[in-house]
C-alpha positions in Angstrom: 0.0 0.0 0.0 1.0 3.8 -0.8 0.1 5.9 1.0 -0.3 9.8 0.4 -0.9 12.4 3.1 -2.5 15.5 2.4 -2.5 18.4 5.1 -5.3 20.6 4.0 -7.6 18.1 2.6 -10.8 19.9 2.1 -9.1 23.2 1.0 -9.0 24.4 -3.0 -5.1 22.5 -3.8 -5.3 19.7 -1.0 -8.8 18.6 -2.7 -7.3 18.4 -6.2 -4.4 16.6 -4.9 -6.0 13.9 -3.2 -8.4 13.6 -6.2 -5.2 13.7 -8.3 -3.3 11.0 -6.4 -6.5 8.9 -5.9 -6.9 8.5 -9.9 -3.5 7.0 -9.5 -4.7 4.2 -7.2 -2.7 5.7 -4.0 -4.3 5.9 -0.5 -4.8 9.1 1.0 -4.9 9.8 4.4 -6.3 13.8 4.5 -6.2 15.8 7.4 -8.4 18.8 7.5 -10.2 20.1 10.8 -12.2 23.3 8.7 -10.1 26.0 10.0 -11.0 27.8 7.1 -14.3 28.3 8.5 -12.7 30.1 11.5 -10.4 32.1 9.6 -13.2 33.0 7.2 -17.0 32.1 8.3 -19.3 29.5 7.7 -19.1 30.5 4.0 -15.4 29.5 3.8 -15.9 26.1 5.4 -14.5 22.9 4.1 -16.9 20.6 5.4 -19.1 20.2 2.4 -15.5 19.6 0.0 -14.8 17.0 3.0 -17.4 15.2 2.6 -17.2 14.9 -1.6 -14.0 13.3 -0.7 -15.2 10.7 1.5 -18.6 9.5 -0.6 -16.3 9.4 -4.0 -12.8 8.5 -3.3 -12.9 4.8 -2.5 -9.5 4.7 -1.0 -9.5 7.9 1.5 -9.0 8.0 5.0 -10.1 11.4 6.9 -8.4 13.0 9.8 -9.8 15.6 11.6 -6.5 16.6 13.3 -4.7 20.0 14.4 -1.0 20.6 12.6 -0.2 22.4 15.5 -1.0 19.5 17.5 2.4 17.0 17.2 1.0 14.2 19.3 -1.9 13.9 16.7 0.4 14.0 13.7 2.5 11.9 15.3 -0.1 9.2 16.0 -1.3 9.3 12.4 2.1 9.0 10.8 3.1 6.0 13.1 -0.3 4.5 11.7 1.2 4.7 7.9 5.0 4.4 8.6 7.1 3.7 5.8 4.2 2.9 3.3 3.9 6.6 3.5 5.2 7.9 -0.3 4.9 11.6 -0.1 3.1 14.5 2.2 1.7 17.5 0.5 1.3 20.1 3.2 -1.2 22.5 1.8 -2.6 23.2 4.8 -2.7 27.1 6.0 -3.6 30.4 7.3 -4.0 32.5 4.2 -4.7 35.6 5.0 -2.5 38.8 5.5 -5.3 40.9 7.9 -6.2 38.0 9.3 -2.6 37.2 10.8 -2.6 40.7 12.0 -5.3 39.8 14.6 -4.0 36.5 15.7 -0.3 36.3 15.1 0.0 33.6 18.0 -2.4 31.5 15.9 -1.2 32.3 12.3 2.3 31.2 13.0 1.3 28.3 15.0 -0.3 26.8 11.8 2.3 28.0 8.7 5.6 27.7 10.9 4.7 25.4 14.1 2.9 22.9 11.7 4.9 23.2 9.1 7.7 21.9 11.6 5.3 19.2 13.2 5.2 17.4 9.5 8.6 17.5 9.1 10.0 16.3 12.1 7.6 13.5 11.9 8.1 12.6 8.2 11.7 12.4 9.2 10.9 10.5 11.8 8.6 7.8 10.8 8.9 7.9 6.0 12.1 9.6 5.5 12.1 8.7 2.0 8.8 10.3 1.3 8.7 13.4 -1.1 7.8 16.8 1.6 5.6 18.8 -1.3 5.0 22.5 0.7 2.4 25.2 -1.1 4.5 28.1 0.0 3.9 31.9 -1.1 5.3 34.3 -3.1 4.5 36.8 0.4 8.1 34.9 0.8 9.5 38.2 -1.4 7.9 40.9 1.0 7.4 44.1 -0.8 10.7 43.6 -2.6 8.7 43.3 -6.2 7.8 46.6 -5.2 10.7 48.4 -6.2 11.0 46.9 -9.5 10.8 50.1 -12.3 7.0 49.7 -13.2 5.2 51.7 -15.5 1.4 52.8 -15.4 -0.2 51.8 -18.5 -4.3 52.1 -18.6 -5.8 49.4 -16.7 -2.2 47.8 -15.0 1.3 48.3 -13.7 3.4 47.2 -16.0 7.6 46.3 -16.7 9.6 47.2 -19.5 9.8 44.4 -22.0 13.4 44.2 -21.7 13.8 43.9 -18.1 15.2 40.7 -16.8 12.1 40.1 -14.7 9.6 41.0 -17.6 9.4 37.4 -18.1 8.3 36.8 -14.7 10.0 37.1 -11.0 12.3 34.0 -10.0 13.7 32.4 -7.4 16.6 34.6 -7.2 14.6 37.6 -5.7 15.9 38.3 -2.1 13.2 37.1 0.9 15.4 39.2 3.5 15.3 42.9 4.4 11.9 43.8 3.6 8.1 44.0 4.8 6.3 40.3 4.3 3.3 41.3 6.5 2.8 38.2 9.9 1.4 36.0 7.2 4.3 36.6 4.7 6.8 36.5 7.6 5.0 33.0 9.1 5.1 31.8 5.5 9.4 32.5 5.4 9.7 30.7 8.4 8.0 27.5 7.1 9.5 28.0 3.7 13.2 27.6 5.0 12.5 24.7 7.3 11.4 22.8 4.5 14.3 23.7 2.6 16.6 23.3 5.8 15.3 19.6 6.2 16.0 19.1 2.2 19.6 20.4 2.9 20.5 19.4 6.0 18.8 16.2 6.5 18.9 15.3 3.0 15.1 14.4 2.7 13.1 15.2 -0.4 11.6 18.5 0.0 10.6 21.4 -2.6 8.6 24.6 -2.1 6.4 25.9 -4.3 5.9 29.7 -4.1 2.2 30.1 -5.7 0.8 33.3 -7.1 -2.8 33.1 -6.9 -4.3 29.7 -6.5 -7.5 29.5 -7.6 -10.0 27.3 -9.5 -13.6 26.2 -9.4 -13.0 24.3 -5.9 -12.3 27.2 -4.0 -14.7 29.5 -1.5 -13.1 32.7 -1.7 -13.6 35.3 0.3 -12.9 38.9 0.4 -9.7 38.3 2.4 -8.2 35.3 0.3 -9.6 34.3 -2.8 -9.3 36.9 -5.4 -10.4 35.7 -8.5 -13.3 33.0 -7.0 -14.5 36.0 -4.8 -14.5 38.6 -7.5 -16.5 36.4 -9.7 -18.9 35.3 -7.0 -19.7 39.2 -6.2 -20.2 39.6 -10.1 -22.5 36.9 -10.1 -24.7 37.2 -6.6 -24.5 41.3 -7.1 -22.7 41.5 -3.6 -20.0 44.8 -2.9 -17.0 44.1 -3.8 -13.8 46.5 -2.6 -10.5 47.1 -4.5 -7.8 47.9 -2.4 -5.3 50.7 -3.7 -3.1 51.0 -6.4 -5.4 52.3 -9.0 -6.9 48.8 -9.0 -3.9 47.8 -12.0 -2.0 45.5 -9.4 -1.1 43.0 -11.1 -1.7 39.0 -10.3 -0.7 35.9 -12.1 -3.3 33.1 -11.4 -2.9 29.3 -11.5 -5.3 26.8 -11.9 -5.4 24.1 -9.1 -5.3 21.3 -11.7 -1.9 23.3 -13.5 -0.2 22.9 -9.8 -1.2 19.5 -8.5 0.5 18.3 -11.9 3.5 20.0 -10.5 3.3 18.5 -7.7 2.7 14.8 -9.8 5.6 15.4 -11.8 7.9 16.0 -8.3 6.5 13.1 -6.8 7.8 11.1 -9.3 11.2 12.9 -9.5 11.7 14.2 -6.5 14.6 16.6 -5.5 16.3 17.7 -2.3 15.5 21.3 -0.7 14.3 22.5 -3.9 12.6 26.0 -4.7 10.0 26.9 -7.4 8.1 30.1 -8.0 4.9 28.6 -9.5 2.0 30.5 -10.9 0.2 31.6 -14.0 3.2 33.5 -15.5 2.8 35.3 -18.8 0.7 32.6 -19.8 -1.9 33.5 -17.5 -2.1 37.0 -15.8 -4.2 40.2 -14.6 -4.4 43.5 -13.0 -7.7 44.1 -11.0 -9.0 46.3 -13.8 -8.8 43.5 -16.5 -10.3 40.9 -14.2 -13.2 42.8 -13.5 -13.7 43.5 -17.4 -13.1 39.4 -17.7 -15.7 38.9 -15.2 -18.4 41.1 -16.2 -18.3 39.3 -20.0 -18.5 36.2 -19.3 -21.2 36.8 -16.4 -22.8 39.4 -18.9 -23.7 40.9 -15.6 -22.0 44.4 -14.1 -19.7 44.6 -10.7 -21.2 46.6 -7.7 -17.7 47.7 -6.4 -15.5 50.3 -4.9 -12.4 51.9 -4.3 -10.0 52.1 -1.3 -7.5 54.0 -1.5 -5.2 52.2 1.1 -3.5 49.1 -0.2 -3.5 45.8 2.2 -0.1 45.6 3.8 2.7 43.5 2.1 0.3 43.8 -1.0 2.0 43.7 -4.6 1.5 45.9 -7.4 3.1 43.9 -9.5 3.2 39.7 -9.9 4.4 37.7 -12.5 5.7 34.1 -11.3 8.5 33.4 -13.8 8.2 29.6 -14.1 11.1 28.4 -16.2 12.9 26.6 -13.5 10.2 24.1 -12.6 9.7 23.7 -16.6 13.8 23.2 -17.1 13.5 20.4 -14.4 10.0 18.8 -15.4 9.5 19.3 -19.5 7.1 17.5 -19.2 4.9 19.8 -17.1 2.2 22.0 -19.1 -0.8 24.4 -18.8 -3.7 23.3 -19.2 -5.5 26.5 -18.1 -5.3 30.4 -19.1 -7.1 32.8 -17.7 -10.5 33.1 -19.6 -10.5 29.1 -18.8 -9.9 29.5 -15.2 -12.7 32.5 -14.9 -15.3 30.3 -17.4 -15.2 27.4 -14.8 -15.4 29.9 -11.6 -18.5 31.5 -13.3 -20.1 27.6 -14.1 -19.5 26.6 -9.9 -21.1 29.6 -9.0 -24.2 29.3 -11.1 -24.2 26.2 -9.7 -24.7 26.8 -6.2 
């Protein structure tokens, strides 16, 4: 038996990887206790994606277990042992504001948990690939100080820029503002890369852009592109925060990074890094999102301006992604950014 666990379960990446895996006739032990409902509200909650999960995937186990909580992780790994194959710890607190109120809490799930996994995979599969959604909130507000130009609806680089073609891995994480969430987010991101280095295990990061896809229940404080389209669907406010509403985002479909995470599973690496994201390939400001939104909903956005931008926000975000694709050829999109919206706009007509 292989066994694959999945932190995160019921959220928007750790249900399309243990969907993912599954279709590959692996086992997969999830472990999801909804704090997405407490971060977010009853809207947010995982508990319906939970349940999908059990009633279709012949071969998954549930836990309803606390990363912060070592004794339970521990328990459950022991359980597994060495048929464990991988972990993919997509389990987190999201949100910038929301780490703001509770910093206790925010880094006691990305960094305290993050460590809990580790230490345990170590301890009880040492062979198994460590697969970590990190952020690009890694890079602060470096990006900020890249020469951008204002063009009519978004920020914008000069073509011949090094970074035009996206931001890579090479970008500094140190001496700058990351915001608690970005800062919790660094600390988990070099453990994982200390226990690749130092320990030798098989460990990568993945720094996403925007993760989104028709799975996901955004809200207004994580979940830009599902929340945008849900407010231009239902008719609810929605608020752009600074910047002239050009910031600029790249977007990734769920499906586009649980491939990645496939194709490292089956190569894996030691204390690797990867920007991942939508890149060139798929990107927005605010502006052009709302435009996207409103045509295919054929219905108009109810929102506003404020002028203050969110903390450790960027203006600008393009993930450049030719690392990942150097080491994995194989890997492709499957998504762009009309594809990503059309499928958001079907789930919520849905509901």
């Amino acid at each position: 038996m292989s066994v694959i666990i999945v932190t995160g379960a019921a959220g928007l990446i750790g249900s399309e990887t243990c969907k993912r895996f599954h279709k590959d006739n692996l086992t997969i032990v999830g472990i999801d206790n909804d704090m997405r409902a407490r971060f977010f509200g009853p809207d947010a909650s995982t508990h319906p994606t939970r349940k999908r999960l059990e009633s279709s995937l012949k071969h998954y186990q549930h836990f309803e277990a606390d990363i912060r909580d070592a004794g339970a992780i521990e328990t459950i790994f022991k359980k597994f042992g060495a048929d464990i194959k991988a972990v993919v710890h997509t389990a987190a607190q999201p949100s910038h504001d929301w780490a703001a109120r509770e910093p206790h809490t925010d880094f006691g799930v990305n960094a305290v948990g993050t460590l809990n996994l580790l230490e345990t995979t170590r301890l009880h599969c040492p062979e198994a690939a460590f697969i970590f959604t990190s952020t690009n909130k890694v890079y602060g507000d470096t990006p900020n100080r890249l020469p951008l130009a204002e063009e009519e609806k978004r920020w914008e680089i000069e073509q011949g820029h090094c970074y035009w073609p996206g931001i890579d891995e090479t970008m500094s994480i140190d001496q700058t503002k990351h915001s608690l969430f970005g800062a919790s987010k660094v600390a988990a991101d070099v453990l994982v890369q200390e226990y690749g280095r130092y320990f030798g295990m098989k460990t990568v990061c993945f720094r996403g852009g925007c993760l989104t896809g028709p799975g996901h229940a955004g809200t207004e404080l994580h979940g830009f592109l599902a929340y945008l389209m849900k407010c231009t669907v239902t008719g609810k406010p929605y608020r752009v925060f600074g910047y002239k509403g050009k910031q600029v985002r790249d977007n990734i479909h769920s499906h586009d990074l649980v491939e990645a995470f496939m194709q490292f599973f089956h190569a894996p690496r030691s204390g690797e890094v990867y920007n991942m994201g939508g890149s060139r390939h798929s990107n927005c400001s605010m502006l052009e999102a709302i435009d996207l939104c409103e045509e295919i909903s054929g219905k108009k956005l109810n929102w506003t301006y404020v002028e203050d931008n969110r903390i450790g926000d960027h203006i600008w975000w393009v993930s450049d992604v030719r690392k990942f694709q150097g080491h994995y050829p194989a890997w492709k999109y499957k998504y762009d950014l009309r594809g990503i919206l059309g499928e958001i706009h079907t789930a919520c007509l849905a509901v």
